[in-house]
FIVEX-727862 format. One line per 4 residues: number of its first residue (from 1); their letters; for each residue x, y, z of C-alpha. Coordinates in nm, 2 decimals. Each point is the difference from the previous one (the first is absolute). Layout:
N
NUM) A) X Y Z | ... $
END
This chain:
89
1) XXXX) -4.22 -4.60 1.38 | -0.17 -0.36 0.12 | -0.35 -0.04 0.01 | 0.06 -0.22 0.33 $
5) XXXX) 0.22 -0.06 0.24 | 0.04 -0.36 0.22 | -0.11 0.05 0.33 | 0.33 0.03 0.17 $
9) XXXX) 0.05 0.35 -0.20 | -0.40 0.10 0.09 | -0.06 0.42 0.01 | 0.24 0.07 -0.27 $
13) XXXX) -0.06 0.22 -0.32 | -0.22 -0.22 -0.23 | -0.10 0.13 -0.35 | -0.34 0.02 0.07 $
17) XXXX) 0.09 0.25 0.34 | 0.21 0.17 -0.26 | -0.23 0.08 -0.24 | -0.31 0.09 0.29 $
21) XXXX) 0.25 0.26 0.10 | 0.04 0.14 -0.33 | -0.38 0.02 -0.06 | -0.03 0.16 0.32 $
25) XXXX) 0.25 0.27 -0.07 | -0.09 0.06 -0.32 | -0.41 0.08 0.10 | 0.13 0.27 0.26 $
29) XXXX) 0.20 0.14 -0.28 | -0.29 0.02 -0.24 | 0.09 -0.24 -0.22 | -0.31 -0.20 -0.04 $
33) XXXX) 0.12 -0.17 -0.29 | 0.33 -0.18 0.11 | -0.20 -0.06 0.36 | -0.24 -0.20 -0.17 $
37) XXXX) 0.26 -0.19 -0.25 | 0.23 -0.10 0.34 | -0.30 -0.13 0.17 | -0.08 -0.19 -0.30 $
41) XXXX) 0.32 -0.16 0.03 | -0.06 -0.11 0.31 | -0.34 -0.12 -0.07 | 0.16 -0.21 -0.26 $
45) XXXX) 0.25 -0.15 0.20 | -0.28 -0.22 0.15 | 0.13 -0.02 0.34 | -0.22 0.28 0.21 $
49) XXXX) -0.36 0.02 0.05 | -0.28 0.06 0.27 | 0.02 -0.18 0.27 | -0.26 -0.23 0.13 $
53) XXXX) -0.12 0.18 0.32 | 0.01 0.34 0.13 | -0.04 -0.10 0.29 | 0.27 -0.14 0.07 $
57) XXXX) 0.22 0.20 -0.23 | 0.18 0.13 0.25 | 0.11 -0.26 0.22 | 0.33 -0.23 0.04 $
61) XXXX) -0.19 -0.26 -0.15 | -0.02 0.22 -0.33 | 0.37 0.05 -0.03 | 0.16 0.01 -0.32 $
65) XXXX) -0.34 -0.06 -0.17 | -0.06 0.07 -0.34 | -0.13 0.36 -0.03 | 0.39 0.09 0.20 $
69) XXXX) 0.21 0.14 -0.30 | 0.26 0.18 0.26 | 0.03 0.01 0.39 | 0.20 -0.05 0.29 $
73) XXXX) 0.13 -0.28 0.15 | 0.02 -0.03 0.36 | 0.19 -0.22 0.20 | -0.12 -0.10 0.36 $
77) XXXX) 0.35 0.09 0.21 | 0.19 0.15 -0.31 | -0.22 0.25 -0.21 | -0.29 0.03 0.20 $
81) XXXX) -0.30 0.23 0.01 | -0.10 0.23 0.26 | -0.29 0.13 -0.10 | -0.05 0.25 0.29 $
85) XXXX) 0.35 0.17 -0.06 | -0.14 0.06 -0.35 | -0.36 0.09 0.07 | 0.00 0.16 0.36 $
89) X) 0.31 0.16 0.07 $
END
């Protein structure tokens, strides 16, 4: 599985998503040991980290930054997000 893609593929299945989803799984199921060896993995890859401000974490302007290892695309007029249908029904 790629590390990357090129931007015209952006929001599919990276390695790095890959193995976060793996060290996820495994720390609900208990196993502390592989959870920590999958997010060393992605550690290693070199790609993710903290990014710069909190504050602004969670704005358009921190799309696609580089603490994201999976999420979802959306696509004004095609895939997009209605937040209320999904928080307010």
């Amino acid at each position: 599985m790629p590390t990357t893609y090129p931007a015209t593929d952006k929001g599919r299945v990276t390695q790095g998503a890959a193995l976060g989803l793996a060290a996820r799984a495994n720390l609900y199921a208990g196993r502390y040991q592989k959870a920590a060896d999958a997010a060393d993995k992605v550690m290693k890859l070199g790609i993710y980290g903290l990014y710069e401000s909190y504050e602004k974490l969670f704005t358009y302007a921190a799309e696609n930054n580089k603490e994201v290892l999976f999420d979802r695309q959306f696509i004004k007029d095609t895939y997009p997000i209605n937040v209320f249908s999904l928080l307010a029904p």
